[in-house]
Rosetta silent file (secondary structure, phi, psi, omega in degrees, C-alpha in Angstrom):
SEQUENCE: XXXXXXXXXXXXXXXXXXXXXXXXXXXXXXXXXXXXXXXXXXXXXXXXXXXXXXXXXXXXXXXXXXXXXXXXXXXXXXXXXXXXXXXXXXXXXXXXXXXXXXXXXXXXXXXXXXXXXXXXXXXXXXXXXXXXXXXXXXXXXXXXXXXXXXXXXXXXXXXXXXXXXXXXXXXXXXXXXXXXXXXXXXXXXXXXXXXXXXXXXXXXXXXXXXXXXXXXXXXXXXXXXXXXXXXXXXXXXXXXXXXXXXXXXXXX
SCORE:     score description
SCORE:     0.000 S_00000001
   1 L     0.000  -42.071 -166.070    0.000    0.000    0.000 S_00000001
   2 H   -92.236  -11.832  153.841    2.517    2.905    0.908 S_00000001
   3 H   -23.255  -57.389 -164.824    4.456    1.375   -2.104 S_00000001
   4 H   -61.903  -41.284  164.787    1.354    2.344   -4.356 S_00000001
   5 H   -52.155  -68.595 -167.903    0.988    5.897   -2.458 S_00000001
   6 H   -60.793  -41.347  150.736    4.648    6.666   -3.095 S_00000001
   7 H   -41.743  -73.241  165.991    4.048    5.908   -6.877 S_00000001
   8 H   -34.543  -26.941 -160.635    1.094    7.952   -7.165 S_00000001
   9 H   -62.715  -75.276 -177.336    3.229   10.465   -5.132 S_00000001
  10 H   -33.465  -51.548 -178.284    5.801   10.405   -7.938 S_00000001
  11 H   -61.386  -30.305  179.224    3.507   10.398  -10.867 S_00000001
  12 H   -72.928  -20.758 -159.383    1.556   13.402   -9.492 S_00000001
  13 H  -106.197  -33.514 -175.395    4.878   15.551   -9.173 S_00000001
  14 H   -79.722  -14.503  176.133    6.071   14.634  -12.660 S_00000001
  15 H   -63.785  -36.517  174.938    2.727   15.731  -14.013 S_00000001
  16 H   -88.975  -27.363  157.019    3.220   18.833  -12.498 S_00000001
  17 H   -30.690  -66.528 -164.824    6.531   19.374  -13.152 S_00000001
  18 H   -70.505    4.134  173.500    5.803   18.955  -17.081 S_00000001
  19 H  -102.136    1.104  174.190    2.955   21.561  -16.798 S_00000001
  20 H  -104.037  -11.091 -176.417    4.897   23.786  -15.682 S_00000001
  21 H   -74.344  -51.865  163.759    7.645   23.661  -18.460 S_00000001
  22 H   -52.253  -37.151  173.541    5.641   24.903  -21.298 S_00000001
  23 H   -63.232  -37.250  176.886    4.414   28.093  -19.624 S_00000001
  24 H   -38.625  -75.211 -148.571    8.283   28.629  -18.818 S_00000001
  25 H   -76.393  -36.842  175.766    9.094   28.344  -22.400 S_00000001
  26 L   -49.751   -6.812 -162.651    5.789   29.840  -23.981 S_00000001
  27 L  -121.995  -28.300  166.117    6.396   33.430  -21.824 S_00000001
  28 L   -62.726  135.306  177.848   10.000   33.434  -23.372 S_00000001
  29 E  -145.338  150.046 -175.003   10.537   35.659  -26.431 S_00000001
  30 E  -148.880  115.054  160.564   13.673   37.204  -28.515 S_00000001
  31 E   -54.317   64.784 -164.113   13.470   40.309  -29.825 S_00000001
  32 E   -79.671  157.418 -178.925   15.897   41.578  -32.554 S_00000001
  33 E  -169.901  150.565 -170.971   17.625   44.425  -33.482 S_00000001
  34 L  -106.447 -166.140 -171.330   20.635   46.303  -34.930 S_00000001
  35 L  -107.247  106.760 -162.565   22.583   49.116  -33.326 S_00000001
  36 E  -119.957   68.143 -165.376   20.780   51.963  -33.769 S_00000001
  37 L   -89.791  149.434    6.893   21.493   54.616  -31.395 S_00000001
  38 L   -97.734   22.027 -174.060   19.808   56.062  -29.810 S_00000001
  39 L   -94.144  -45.061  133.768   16.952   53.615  -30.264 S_00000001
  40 E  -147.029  162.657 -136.363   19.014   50.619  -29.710 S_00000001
  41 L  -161.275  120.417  149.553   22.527   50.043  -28.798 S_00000001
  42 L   -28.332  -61.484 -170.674   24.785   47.926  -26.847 S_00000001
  43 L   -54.148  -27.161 -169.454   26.496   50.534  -26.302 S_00000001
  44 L  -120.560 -165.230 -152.814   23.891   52.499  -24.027 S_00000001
  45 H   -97.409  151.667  165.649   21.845   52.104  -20.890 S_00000001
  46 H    52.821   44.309  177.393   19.041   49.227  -20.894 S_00000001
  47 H    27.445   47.144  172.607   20.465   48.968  -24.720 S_00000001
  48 L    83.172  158.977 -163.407   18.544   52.232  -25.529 S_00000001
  49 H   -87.815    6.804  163.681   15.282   53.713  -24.979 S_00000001
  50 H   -62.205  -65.338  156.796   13.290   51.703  -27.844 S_00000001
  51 H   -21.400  -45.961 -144.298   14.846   48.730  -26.349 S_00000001
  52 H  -115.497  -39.387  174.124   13.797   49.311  -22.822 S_00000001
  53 H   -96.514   10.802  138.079   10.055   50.188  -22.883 S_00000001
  54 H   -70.708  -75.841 -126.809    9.374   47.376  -25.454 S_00000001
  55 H   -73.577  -53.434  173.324   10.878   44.991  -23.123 S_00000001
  56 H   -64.217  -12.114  175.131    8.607   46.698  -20.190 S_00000001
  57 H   -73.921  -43.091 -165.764    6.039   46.896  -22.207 S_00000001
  58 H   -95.408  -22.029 -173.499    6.080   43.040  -23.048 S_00000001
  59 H   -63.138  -55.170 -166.059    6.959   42.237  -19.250 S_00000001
  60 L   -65.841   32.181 -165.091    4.154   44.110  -18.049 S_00000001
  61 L  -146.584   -9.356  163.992    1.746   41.526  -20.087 S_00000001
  62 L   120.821  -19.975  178.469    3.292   38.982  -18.730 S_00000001
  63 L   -94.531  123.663 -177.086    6.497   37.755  -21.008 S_00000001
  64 L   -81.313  162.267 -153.531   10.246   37.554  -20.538 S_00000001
  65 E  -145.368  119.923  177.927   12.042   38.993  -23.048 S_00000001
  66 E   -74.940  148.144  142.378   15.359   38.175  -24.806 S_00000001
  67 E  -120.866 -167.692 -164.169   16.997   40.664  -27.044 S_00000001
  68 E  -173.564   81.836  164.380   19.245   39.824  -29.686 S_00000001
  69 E   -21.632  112.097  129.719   22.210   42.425  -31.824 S_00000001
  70 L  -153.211  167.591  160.857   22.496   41.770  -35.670 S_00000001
  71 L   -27.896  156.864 -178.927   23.020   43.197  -38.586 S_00000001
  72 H   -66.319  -56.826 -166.980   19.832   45.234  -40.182 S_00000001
  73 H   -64.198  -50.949  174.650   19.285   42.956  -43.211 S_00000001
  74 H   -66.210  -40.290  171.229   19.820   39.670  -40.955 S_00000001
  75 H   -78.333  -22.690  163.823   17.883   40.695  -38.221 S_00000001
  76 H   -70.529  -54.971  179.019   14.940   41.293  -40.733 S_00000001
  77 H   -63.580  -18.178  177.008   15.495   38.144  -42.545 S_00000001
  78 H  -111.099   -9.957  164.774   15.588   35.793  -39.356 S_00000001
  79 H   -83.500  -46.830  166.813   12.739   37.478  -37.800 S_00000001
  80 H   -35.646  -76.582 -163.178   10.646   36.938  -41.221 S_00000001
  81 L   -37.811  -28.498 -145.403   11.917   33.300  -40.950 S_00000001
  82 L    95.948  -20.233  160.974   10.856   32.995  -37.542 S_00000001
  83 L   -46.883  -33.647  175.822   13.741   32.918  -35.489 S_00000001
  84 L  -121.596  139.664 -171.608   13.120   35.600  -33.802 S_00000001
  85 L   -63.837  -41.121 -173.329    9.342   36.589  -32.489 S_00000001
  86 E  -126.344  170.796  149.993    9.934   40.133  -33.018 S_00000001
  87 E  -139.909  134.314 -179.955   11.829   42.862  -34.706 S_00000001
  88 E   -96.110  157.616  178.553   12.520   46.271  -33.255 S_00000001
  89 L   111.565  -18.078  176.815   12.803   49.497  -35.581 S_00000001
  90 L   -88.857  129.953 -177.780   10.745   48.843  -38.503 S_00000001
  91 L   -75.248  159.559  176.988    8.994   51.359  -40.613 S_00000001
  92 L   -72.574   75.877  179.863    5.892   49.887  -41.926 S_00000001
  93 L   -95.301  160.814  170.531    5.668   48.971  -46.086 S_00000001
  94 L   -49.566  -57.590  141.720    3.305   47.120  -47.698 S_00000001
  95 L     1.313  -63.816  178.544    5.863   44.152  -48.829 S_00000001
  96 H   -33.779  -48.303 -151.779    6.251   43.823  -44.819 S_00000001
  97 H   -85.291   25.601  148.409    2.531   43.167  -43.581 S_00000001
  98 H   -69.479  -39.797 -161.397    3.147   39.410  -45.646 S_00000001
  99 H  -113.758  -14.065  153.956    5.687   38.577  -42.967 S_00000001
 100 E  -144.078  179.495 -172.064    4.782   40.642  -39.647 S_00000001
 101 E  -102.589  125.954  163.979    2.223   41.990  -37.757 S_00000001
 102 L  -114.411  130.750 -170.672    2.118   45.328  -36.694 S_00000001
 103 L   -55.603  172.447  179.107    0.834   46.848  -33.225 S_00000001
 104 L   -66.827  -47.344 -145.375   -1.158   49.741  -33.103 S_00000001
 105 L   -84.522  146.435  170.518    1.733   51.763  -31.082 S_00000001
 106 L  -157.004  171.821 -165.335    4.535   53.226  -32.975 S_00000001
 107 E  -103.301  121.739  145.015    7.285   55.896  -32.389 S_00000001
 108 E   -59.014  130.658 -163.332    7.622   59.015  -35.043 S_00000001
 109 E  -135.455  115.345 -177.948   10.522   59.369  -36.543 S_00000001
 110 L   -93.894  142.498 -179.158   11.585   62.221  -38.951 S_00000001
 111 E  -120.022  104.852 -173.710   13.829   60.889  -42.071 S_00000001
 112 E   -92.476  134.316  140.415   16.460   63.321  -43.576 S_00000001
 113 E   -46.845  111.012 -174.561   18.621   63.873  -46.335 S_00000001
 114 E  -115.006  146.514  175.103   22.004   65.143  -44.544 S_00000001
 115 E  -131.920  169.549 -152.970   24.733   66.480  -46.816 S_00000001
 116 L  -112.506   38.919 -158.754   28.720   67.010  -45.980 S_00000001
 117 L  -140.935  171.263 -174.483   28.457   70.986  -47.331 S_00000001
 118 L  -118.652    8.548  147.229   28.426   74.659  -45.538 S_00000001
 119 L  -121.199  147.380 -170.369   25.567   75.268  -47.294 S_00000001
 120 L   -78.672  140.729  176.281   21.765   74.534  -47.055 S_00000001
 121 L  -124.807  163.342 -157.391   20.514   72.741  -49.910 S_00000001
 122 E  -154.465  123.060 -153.450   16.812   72.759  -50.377 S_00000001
 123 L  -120.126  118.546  165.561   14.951   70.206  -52.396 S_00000001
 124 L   -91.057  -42.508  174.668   10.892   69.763  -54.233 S_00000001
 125 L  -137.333  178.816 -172.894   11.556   66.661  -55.346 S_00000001
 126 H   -53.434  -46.684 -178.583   14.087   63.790  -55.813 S_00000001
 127 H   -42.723  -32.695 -162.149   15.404   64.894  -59.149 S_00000001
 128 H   -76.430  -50.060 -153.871   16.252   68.428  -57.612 S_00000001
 129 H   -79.362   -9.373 -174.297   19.167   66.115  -55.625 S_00000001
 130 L   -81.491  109.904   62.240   20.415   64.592  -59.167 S_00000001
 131 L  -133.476  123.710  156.573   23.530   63.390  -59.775 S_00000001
 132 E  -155.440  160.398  148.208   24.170   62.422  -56.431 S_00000001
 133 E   -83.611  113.909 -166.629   25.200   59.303  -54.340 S_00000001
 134 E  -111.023  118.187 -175.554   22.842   58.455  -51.470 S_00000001
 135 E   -93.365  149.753 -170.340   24.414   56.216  -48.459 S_00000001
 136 E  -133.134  152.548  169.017   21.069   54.094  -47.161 S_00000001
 137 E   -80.011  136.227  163.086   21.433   51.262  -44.266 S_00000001
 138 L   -65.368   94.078 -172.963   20.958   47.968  -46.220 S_00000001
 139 L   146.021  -21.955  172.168   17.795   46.200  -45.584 S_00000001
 140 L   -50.566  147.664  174.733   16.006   49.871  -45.422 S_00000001
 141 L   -59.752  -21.924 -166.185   12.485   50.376  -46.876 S_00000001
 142 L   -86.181   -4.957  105.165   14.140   53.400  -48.004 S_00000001
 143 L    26.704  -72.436 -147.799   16.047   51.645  -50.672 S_00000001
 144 H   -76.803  -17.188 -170.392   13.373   50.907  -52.172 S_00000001
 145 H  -100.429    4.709  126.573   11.793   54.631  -52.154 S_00000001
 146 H   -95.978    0.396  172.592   14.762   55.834  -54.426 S_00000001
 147 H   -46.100  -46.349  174.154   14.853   53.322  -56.747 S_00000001
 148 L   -48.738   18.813 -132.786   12.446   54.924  -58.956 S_00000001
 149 L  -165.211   77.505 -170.653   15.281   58.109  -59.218 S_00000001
 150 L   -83.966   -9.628  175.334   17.612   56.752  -61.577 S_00000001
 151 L  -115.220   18.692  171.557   20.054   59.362  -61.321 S_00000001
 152 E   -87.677  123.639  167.761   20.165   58.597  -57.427 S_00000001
 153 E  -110.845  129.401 -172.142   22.921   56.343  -56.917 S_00000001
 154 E   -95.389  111.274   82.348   22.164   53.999  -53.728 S_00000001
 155 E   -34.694  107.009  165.815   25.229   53.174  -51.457 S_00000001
 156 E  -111.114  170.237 -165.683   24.262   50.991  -48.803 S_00000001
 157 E  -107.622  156.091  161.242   25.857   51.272  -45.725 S_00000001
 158 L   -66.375  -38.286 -177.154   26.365   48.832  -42.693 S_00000001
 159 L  -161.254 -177.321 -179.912   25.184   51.031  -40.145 S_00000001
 160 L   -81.196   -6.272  172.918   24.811   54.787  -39.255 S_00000001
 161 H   -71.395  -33.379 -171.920   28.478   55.271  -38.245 S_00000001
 162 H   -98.301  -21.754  159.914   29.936   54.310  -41.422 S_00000001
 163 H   -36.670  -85.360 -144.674   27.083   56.731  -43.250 S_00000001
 164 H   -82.279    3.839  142.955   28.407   59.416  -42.004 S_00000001
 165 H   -34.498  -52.725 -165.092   32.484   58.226  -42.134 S_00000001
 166 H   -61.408  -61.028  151.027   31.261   58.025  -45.843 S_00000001
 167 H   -31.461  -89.732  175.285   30.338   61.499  -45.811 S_00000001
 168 H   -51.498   -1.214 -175.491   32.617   62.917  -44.562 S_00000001
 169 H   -98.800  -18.917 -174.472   35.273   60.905  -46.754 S_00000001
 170 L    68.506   17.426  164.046   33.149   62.421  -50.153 S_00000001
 171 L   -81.834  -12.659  162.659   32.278   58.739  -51.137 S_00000001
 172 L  -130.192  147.001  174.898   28.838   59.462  -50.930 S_00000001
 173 L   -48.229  -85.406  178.918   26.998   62.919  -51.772 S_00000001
 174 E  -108.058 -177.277 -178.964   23.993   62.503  -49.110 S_00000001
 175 E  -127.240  122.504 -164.894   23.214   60.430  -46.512 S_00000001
 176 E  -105.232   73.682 -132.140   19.369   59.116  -46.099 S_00000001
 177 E  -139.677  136.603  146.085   18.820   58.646  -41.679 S_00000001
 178 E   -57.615  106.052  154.561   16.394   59.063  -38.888 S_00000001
 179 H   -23.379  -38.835 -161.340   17.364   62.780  -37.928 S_00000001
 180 H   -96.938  -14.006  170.091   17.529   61.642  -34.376 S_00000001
 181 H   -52.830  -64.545 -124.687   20.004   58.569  -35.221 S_00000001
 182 H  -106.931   -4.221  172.446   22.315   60.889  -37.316 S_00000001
 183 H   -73.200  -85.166 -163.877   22.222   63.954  -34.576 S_00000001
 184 H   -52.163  -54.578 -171.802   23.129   61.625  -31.042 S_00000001
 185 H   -51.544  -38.337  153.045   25.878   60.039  -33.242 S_00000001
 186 H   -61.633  -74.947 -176.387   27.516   63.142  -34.189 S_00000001
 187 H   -30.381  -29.951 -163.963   27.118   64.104  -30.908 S_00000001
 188 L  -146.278   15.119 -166.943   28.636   61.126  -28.736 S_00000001
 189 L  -109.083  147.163 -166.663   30.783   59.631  -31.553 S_00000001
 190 L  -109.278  -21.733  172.553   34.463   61.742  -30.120 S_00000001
 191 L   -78.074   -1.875  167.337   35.985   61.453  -34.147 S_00000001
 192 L   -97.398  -13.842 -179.456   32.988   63.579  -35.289 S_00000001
 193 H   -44.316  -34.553 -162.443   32.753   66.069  -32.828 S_00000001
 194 H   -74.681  -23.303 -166.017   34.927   68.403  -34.058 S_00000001
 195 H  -124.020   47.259 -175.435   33.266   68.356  -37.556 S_00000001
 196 H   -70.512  -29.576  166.689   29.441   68.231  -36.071 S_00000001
 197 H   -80.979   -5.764 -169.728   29.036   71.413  -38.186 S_00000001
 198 H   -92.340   25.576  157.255   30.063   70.301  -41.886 S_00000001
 199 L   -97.879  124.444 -165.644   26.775   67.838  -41.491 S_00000001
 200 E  -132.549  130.388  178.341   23.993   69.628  -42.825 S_00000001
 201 E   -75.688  154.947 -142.054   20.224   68.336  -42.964 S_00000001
 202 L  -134.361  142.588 -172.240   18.918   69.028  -46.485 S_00000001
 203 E  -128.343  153.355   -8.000   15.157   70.435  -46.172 S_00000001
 204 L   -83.642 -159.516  159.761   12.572   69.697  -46.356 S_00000001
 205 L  -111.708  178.559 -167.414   12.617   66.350  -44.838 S_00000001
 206 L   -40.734  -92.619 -145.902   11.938   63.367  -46.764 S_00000001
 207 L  -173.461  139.551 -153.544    9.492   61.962  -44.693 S_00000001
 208 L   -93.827  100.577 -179.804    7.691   61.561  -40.925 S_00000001
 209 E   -78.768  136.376  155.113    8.233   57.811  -40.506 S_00000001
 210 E   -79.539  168.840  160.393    6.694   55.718  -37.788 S_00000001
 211 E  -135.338  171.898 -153.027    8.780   53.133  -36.592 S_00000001
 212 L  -135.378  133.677  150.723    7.703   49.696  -35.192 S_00000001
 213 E   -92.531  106.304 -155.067    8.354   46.641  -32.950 S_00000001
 214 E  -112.238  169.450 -162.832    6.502   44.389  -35.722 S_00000001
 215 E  -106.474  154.492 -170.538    5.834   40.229  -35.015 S_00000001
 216 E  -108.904  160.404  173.068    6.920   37.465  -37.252 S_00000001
 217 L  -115.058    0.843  151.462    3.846   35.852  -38.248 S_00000001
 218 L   -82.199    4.524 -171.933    5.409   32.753  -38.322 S_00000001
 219 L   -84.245  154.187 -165.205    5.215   32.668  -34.632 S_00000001
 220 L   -72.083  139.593  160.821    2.491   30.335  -32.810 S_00000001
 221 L    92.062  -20.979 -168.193   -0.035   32.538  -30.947 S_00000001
 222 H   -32.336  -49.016 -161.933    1.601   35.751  -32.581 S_00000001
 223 H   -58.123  -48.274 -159.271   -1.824   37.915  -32.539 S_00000001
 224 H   -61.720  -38.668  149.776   -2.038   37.397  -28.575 S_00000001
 225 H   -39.879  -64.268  159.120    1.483   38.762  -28.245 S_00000001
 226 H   -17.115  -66.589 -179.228    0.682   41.641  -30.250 S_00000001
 227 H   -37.149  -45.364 -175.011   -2.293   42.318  -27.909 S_00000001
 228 H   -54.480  -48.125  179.645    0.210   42.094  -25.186 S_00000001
 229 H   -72.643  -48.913 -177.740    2.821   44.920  -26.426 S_00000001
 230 H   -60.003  -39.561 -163.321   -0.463   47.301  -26.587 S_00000001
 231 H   -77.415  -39.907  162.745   -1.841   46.290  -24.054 S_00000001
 232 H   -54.336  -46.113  153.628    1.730   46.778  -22.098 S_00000001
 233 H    -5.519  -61.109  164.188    2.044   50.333  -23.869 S_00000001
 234 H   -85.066    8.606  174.437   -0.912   51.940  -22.297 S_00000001
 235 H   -76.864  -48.011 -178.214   -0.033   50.450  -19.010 S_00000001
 236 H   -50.339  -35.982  155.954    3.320   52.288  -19.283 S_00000001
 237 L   -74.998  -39.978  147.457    2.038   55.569  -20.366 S_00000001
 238 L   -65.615   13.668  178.650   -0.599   55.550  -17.807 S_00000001
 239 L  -120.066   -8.232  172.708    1.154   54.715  -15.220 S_00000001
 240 L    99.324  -12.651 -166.213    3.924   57.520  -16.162 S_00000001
 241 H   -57.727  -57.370 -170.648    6.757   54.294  -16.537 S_00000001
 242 H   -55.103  -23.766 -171.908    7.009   55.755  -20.393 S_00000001
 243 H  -106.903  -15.060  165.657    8.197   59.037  -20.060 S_00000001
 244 H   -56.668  -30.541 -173.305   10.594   57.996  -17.328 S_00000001
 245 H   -58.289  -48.506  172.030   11.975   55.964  -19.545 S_00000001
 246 H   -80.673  -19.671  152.565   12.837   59.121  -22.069 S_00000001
 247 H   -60.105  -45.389 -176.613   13.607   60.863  -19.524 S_00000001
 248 L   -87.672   -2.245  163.505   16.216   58.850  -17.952 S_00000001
 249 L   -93.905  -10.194 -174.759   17.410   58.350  -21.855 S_00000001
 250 L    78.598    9.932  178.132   17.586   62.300  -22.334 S_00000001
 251 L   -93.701  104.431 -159.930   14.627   61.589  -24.813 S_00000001
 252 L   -60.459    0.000    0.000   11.997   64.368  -25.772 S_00000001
C-alpha cells in the first residue's frame, strides 16, 4: 500500500513538473535588433530607450524577453523566418505586412537627407538632388523609395556610423537617416565632434516615418502577443513608466 501511495506520489509531481515547463518556455521571447542609437545600442543604458520600454512593455503583459544584436538585413530576414518573435525598428511597407504583424503603437521618426556641405541645400523633389550618391542602411524600406530616381545612386551602408564616415570621406553625396540617429551620433561619436558642423540636414525632410516593434507571423499565438505589447504600452504611459523611460534616456 505505501508502495502504491509513493508511486502515485511520484507520478503526481512529474505531471506537475511537465505543466509547468511549457508556460516557462511559452512566456520566453527574442526580440531583434541592430545598433541603432539612440533607439538601440549595446552601447547604451538598458540597450537604448526603444529597447527598454518594449521589453517593459512586453513584461508588463506577462512575457520575458530576450533581445538579440544583428546586422539590419539579418535581423529582418531571421525574424521573417521565424527565429526571432519580433523585430525592433521597422517602418511599416506594404511588402512587410506578408511577414509581420504590426501593433497599433509606434514611435515618429523624422527621415532626412544630410549632406557634408556649408551650405543649405533645399529640395521639391528627388530629381532636384540629381547626380548624387545616397548612403542608405541595407535592408532599409528606403532603398526601395529611391529606386524609382535613376540618377540617385544607392550606397548601402552597414550602419549609421559608417554613413556618415562616408560622408565625410566624399564617397557618398547625401546620406538618407532618422534625424535623431544621425544627430546623437555626431554628438557622442568623439571622431565627429569636431566636424558636427560640416553635417547639414537638407530640407525639407523626406518623410515623418513611424517606426515599429513588428511580429513574425510565423510565430504560434503571434496575434495574442501583439495584444500584449499594446496592451503593455498603455499600461506604461498611464502609469507615467514611459516618459521615465525618455527621460532617464535624455529623450523628448
Amino acid at each position: 500500500m505505501m508502495r502504491l501511495k509513493v508511486r502515485w506520489l511520484f507520478l503526481i509531481v512529474a505531471i506537475l513538473s511537465m505543466s509547468f515547463v511549457p508556460i516557462s518556455f511559452a512566456d520566453e521571447i527574442t526580440l531583434s535588433c541592430t545598433e541603432w542609437e539612440p533607439f538601440n545600442s549595446t552601447k547604451l543604458l538598458n540597450d537604448g530607450f526603444f529597447t527598454e520600454y518594449t521589453r517593459v512593455a512586453l513584461e508588463r503583459s506577462g512575457h520575458k524577453v530576450k533581445i538579440a544584436f544583428r546586422p539590419w538585413l539579418r535581423a529582418l530576414k531571421l525574424t521573417q523566418s521565424g527565429k526571432f518573435t519580433g523585430l525592433m525598428g521597422a517602418s511599416h511597407t506594404i511588402e512587410r505586412e506578408e511577414f509581420f504583424i504590426y501593433p497599433k503603437y509606434s514611435w515618429k521618426n523624422s527621415i532626412t537627407f544630410f549632406s557634408n556641405s556649408t551650405a543649405s541645400i533645399n529640395y521639391k523633389s528627388l530629381k532636384d538632388l540629381c547626380p548624387s550618391t545616397v548612403g542608405v542602411l541595407n535592408g532599409s524600406f528606403l532603398i526601395e523609395k529611391l529606386k524609382p530616381t535613376p540618377c540617385i545612386t544607392i550606397q548601402t551602408t552597414r550602419n549609421v556610423e559608417t554613413s556618415i564616415r562616408m560622408l565625410f570621406a566624399g564617397r557618398i553625396d547625401l546620406l538618407l537617416e532618422a534625424k535623431d540617429s544621425i544627430y546623437y551620433a555626431i554628438n557622442n561619436t568623439a571622431r565627429f565632434k569636431d566636424k558636427k558642423d560640416q553635417i547639414i540636414p537638407v530640407f525639407p525632410p523626406f518623410q515623418i516615418d513611424k517606426v515599429y516593434t513588428v511580429f513574425s507571423k510565423k510565430i504560434p499565438n503571434v496575434q495574442k502577443i501583439v495584444e500584449d505589447y499594446d496592451k503593455g504600452i498603455n499600461m506604461i504611459i498611464e502609469d507615467g513608466t514611459f516618459d521615465k523611460i525618455l527621460e532617464k534616456h535624455g529623450i523628448q
